[in-house]
N, C-alpha and C positions, 0 to 999 in steps of 0.2 A: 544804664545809660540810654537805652530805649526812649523813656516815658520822656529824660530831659530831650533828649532829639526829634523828637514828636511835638513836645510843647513849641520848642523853637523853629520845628516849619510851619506851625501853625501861626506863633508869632510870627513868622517872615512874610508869610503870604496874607493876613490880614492887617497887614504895616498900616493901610491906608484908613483903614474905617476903626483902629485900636481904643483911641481917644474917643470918639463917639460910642462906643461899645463901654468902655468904662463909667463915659459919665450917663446911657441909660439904667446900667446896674445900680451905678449910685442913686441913681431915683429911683428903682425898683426897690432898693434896701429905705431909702426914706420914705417912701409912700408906706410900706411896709410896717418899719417903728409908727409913723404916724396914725396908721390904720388901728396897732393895738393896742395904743397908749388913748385912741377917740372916747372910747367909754367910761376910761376913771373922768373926764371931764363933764363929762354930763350928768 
């Protein structure tokens, strides 16, 4: 029960910036796929 009570003060105290945190990773994952899918098109 540690690691879940760790994740959840981490969720608690980054309440405010969670949304913006999720949606740079999701452009870090698409930049990502995009990055190494560039060269079958060329």
């Amino acid at each position: 029960m540690t690691t879940f009570n760790t994740v959840k003060a981490i969720v608690k105290r980054s309440q405010d910036t969670l949304l913006q945190d999720a949606a740079g990773a999701a452009a870090l994952v698409v930049m990502l796929v995009v990055g190494l899918h560039l060269p079958a098109f060329m």
